[in-house]
PLY file of the C-alpha trace (Angstrom):
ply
format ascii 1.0
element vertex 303
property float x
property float y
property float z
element edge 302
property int vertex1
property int vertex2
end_header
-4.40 11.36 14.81
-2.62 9.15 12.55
-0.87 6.10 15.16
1.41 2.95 14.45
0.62 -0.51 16.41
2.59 -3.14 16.67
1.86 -6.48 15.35
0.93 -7.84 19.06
-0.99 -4.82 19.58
-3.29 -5.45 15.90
-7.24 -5.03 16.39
-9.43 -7.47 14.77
-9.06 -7.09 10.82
-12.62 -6.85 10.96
-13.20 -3.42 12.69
-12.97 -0.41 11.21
-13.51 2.16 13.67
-14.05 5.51 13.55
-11.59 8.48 14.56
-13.10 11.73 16.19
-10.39 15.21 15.70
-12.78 17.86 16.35
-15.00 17.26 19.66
-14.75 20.92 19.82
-16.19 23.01 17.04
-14.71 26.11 18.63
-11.41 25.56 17.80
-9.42 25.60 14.57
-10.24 22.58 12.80
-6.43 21.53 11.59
-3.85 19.94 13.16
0.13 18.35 12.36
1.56 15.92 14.01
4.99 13.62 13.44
5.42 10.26 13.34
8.50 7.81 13.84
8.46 4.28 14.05
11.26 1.53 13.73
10.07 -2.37 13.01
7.29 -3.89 11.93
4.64 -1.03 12.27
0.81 -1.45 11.39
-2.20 1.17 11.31
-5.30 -0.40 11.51
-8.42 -0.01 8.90
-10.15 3.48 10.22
-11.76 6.45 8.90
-12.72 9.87 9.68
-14.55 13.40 8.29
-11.34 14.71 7.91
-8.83 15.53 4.93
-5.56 13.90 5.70
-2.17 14.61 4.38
0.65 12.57 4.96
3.93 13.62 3.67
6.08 10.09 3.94
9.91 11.10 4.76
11.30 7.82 5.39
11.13 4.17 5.03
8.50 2.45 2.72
4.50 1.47 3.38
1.92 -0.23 2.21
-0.97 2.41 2.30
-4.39 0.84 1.64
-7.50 3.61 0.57
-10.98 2.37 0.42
-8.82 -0.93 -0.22
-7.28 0.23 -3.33
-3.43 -0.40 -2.29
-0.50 2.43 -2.96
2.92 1.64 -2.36
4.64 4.56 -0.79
8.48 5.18 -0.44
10.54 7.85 1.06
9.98 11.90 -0.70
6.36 11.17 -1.19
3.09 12.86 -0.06
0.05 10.59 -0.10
-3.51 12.14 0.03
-6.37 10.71 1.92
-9.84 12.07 1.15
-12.71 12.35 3.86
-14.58 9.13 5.21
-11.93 6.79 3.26
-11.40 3.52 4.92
-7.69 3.18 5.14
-4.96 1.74 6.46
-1.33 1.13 6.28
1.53 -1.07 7.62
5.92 -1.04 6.81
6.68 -3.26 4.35
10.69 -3.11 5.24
12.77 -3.38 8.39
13.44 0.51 8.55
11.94 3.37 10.46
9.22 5.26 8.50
8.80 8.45 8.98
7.54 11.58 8.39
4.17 14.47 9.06
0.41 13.92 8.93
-1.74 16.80 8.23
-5.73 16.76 9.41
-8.17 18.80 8.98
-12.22 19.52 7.91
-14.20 20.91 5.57
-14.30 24.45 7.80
-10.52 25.26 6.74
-11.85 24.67 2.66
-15.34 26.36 2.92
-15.73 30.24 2.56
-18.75 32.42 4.31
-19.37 33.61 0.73
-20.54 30.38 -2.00
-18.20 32.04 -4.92
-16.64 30.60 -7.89
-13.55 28.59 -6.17
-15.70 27.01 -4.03
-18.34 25.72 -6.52
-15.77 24.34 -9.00
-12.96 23.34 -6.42
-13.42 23.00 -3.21
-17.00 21.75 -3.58
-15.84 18.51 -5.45
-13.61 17.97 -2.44
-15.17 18.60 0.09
-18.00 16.16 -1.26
-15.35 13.71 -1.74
-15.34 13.20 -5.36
-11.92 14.77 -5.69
-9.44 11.52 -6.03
-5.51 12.05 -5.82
-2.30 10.62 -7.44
0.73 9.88 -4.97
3.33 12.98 -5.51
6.58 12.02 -5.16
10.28 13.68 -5.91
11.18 10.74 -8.41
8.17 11.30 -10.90
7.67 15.08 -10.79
10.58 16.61 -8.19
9.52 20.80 -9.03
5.99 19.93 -7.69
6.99 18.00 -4.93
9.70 20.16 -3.60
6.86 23.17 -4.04
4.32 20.72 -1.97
6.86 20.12 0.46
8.03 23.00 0.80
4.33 24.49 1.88
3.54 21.40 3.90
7.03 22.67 5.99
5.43 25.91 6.30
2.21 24.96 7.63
3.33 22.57 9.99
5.90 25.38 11.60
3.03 27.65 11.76
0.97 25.03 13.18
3.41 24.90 15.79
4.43 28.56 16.83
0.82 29.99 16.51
1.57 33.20 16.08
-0.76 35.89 15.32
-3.29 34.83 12.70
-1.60 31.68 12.09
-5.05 29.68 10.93
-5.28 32.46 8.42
-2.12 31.70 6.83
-2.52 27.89 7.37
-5.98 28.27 5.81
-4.13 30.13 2.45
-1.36 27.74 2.71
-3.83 24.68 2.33
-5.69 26.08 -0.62
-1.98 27.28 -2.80
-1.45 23.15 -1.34
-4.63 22.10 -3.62
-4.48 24.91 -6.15
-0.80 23.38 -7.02
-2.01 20.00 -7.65
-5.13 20.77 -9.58
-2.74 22.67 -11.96
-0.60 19.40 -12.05
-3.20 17.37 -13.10
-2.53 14.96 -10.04
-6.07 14.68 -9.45
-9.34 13.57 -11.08
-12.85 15.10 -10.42
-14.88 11.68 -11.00
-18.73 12.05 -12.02
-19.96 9.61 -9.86
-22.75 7.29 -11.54
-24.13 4.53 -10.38
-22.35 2.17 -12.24
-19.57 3.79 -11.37
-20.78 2.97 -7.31
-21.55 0.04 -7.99
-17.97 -1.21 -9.00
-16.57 1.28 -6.40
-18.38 -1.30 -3.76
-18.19 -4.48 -6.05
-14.57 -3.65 -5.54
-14.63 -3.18 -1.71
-16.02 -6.23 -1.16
-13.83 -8.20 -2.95
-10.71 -6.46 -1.23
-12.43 -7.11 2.24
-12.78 -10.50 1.68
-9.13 -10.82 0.43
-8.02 -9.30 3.21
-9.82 -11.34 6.25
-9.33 -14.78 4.28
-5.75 -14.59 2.57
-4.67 -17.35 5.53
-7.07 -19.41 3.59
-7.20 -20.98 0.52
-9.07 -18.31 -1.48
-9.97 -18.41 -5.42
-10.88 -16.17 -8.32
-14.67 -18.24 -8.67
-15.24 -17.67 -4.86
-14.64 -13.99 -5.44
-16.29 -13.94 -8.22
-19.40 -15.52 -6.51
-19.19 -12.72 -3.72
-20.19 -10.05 -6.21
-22.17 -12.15 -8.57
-19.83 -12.41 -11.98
-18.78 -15.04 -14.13
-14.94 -16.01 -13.64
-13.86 -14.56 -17.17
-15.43 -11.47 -16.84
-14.28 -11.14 -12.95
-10.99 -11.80 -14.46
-11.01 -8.98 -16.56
-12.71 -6.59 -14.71
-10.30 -6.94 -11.11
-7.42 -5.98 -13.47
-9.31 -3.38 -14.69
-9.52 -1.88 -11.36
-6.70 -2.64 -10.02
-3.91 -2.88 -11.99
-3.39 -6.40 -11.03
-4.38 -9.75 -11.54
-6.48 -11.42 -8.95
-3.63 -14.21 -7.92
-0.98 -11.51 -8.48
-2.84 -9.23 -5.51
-3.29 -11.98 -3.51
-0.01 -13.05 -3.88
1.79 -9.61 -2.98
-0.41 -9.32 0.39
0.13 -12.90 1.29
4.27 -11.61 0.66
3.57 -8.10 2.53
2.28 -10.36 5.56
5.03 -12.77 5.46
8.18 -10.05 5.51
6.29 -8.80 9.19
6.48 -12.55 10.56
9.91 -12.87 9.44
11.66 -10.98 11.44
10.49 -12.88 14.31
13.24 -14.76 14.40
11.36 -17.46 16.66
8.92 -18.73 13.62
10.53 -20.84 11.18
9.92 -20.18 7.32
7.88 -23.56 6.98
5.00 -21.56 9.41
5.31 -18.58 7.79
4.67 -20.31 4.98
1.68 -21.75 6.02
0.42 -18.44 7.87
0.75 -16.57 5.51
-1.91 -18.79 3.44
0.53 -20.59 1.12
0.05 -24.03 0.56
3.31 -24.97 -0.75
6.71 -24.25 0.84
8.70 -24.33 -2.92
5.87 -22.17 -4.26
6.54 -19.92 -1.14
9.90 -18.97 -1.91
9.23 -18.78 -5.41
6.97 -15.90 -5.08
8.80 -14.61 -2.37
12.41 -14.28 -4.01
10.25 -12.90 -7.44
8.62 -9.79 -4.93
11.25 -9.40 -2.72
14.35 -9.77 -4.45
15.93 -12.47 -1.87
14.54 -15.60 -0.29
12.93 -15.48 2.70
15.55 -17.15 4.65
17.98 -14.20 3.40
15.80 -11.51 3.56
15.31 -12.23 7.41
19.54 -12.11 7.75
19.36 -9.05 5.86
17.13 -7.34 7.81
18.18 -8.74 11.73
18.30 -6.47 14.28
0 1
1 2
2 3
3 4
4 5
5 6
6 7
7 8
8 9
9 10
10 11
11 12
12 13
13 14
14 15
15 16
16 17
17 18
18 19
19 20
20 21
21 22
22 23
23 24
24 25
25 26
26 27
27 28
28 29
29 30
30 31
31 32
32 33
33 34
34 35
35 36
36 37
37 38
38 39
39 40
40 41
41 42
42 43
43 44
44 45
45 46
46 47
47 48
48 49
49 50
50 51
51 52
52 53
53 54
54 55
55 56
56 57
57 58
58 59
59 60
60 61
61 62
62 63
63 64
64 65
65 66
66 67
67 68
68 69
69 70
70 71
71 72
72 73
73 74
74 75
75 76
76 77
77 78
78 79
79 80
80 81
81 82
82 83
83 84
84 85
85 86
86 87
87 88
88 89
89 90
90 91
91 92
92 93
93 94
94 95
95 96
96 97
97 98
98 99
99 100
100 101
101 102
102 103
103 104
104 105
105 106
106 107
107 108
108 109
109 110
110 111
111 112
112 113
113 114
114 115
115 116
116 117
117 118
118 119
119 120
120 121
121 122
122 123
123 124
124 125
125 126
126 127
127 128
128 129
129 130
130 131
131 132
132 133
133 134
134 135
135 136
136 137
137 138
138 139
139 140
140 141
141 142
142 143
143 144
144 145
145 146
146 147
147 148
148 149
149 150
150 151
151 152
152 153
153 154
154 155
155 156
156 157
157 158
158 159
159 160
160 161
161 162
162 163
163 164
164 165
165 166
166 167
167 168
168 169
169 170
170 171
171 172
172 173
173 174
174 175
175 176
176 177
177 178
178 179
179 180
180 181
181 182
182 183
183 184
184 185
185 186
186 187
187 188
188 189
189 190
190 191
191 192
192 193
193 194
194 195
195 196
196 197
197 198
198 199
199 200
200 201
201 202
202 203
203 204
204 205
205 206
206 207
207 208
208 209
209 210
210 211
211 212
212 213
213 214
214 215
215 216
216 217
217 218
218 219
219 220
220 221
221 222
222 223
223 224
224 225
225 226
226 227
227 228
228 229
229 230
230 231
231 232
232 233
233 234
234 235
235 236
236 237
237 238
238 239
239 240
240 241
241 242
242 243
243 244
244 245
245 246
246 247
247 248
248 249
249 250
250 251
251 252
252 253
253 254
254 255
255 256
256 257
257 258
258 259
259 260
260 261
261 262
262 263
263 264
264 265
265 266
266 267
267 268
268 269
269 270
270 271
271 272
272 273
273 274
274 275
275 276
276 277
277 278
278 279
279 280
280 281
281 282
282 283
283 284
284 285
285 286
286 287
287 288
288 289
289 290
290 291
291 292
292 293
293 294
294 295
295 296
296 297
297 298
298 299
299 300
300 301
301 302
């Protein structure tokens, strides 16, 4: 079950805990259920055995797989493959909503080992299957298709009419059949270099993420998984797009917009909490991200 906290309600950063679906093998192993949440909403780091699909309606998020961050707007279906660490918090002062989709490997597998499931469902089920976010901007006939079956499912999720898991289980596959065809996802080869940057990688996000209140630098991430600060350099961009102030920057600027609209903490703390050391560099960064100041991005968004 996919839940929103609060900020007052947050768990230590530091556990990542483990959600249980299925205690009962006897029943059908798939589930829907809707969110809605106004404010500052935050889901905690937490994994599970299942597939999850979460088709985002409404507002905008900050989604977070194995660490690897995804920005996710309104019209967009996000994928989340088995035993991924994730998380996810709102990143503006609107409701998010929309439907989360969970189920195991017993809706993909088949009685019979046949040619689907060695070349398709095998790769995902064994979690080597990654996935692009799908949304109606970039490529608006797949999405509306998605959509459109992710509508379905969740109706006959809910009326359970004769032989509904039958159809759900049919639905699901035409879900992953569509996307394959798409080429919005990769079958990676995992070697073990390929592991080894995959948890290089984790590491460094982890520590980012528990010490951005902190003055943090490129050399003591660097040290953390043993590489020179040049060849750090080049290799976080690599993998994520970004460069290593430039991440820390936009989640220092993700955890200020959640302080501000607490209208009781002035901008010189949320400054400082959100591990800037300079007020004037502050607003710099935050006007460049944001669009606004933070003084005017708080009026803009009061409730």
């Amino acid at each position: 079950m996919v839940f929103f906290l609060h900020l007052e309600e947050m768990l230590d950063r530091k556990e990542i805990y483990n959600e249980i679906h299925f205690k009962n093998q006897n029943l059908f192993p798939f589930y829907t259920k809707s969110f809605k949440r106004g404010g500052v909403s935050i889901l905690n780091n937490h994994y599970h055995e299942e597939f999850e699909i979460v088709y985002f309606r409404k507002g905008k998020a900050l989604y977070e797989i194995d660490f690897l961050p995804y920005i996710i707007e309104q019209e967009s279906i996000l994928i989340i493959p088995k035993n991924a660490v994730h998380s996810a918090k709102s990143i503006d002062y609107i409701t998010c909503e929309g439907d989360v989709f969970i189920f195991n490997d017993l809706l993909l597998e088949d009685s019979l080992k046949s040619f689907y499931t060695n070349n398709y469902t095998i790769p995902l089920i064994n979690g080597d299957m990654v996935f692009k976010v799908i949304d109606i901007n970039t490529n608006k006939e797949l999405f509306l298709k998605l959509r459109n079956l992710l509508i379905t499912i969740k109706n006959q999720n809910t009326e359970k009419k004769l032989a509904y898991e039958l159809l759900i289980k049919g639905l699901v596959l035409e879900f992953f059949g569509l996307i394959l065809q798409s080429e919005y996802s990769i079958i990676r080869n995992f070697n073990k270099n390929d592991l080894e940057k995959t948890e290089k990688m984790k590491k460094v996000y982890q520590y980012i993420h528990e010490n951005f209140k902190k003055e943090i630098t490129l050399k003591e991430a660097a040290k953390l998984v043993s590489l020179n600060n040049t060849y750090f350099s080049r290799y976080f961009k690599e993998y994520s797009g970004q460069t290593f102030n430039d991440y820390v920057n936009t989640y220092r600027i993700t955890h200020a917009t959640h302080l501000l609209f607490d209208n009781e903490i002035n901008i010189t703390d949320i400054c400082f909490e959100s591990g800037f050391q300079d007020l004037s560099y502050f607003i710099k960064v935050f006007k460049k991200k944001m669009g606004s100041s933070p003084l005017k991005y708080r009026q803009l968004n009061r409730v």
